[in-house]
N, C-alpha and C positions, 0 to 999 in steps of 0.2 A: 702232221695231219696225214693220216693212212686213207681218206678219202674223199669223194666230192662232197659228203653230206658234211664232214666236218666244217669244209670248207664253207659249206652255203651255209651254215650255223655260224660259224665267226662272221662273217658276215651280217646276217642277221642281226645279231647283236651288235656290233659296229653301228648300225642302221640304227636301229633301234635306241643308242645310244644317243645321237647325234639328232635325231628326232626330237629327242627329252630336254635335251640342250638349247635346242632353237625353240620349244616352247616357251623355256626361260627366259630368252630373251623378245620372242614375240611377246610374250606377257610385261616385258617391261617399255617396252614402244608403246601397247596399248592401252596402259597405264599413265603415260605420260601421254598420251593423245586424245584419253579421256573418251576414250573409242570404247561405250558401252556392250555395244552389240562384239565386239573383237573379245573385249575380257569374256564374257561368256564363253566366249567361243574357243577359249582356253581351259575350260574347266567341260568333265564329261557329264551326263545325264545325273549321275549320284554321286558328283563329289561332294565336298565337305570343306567350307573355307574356315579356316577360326585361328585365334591369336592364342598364342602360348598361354598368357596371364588370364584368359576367360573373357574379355573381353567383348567378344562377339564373335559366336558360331553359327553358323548359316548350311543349309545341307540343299546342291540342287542348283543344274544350272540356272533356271530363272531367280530362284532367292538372293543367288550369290550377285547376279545382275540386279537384283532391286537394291541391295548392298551396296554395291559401288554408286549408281545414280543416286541414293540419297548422300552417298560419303564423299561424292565429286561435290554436289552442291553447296559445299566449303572448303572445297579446296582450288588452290593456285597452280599455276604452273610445278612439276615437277621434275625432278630427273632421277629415276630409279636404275642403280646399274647392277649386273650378274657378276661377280669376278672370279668363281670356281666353283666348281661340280663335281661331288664323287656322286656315280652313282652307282647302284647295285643292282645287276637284275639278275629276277630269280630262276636261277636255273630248270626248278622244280613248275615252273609255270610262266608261259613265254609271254602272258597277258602281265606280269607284274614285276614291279620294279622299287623301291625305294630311293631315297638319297636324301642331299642336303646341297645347298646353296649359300656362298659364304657372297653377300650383298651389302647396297646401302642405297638410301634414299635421300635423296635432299629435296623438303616440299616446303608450299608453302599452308600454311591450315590459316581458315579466318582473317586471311592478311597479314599474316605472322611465319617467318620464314622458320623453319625445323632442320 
């Protein structure tokens, strides 16, 4: 590093990193806590929740909150866990980032342990 701006840019991104991280797993305490108003509060004004197979796509943090409160209303106890994270942020725009999340959940739906 030839100087301080590099410096405050690794940095930055460090941050930034580690941010993205602890959402992960605030999202997973809020999930198992059934903490409606939390899960929102994990998703920004225009995100976008959906399931790979089509299942159910929702766009918006209140949608994604009406989402969870009907989808809590059959479910048990659960325990969602994070266990790694690549992520990528985009060099070209310090607002975005990608990645993925290798996880698992163990719930129960309808009295029925999954």
């Amino acid at each position: 590093m030839n100087n301080d701006h590099e410096l405050i840019e690794q940095v930055r991104k460090l941050s930034d990193e580690a941010a993205i991280r602890q959402l992960v797993q605030q999202y997973c305490f809020v999930i198992d806590d059934h903490d409606i108003d939390g899960i929102a509060q994990c998703f920004c004004e225009d995100s976008r929740y959906r399931s790979e197979d089509g299942v159910f796509d929702v766009q918006g943090r209140d949608a994604i909150a009406s989402y969870f409160r009907q989808r809590m209303a059959s479910l048990g106890p659960s325990t969602h866990v994070a266990h790694g994270h690549v992520v990528t942020l985009d060099d070209a725009d310090p607002d975005r980032a990608v990645g993925r999340v290798s996880s698992h959940a163990e719930v129960v739906g309808d009295g029925v342990p999954m």
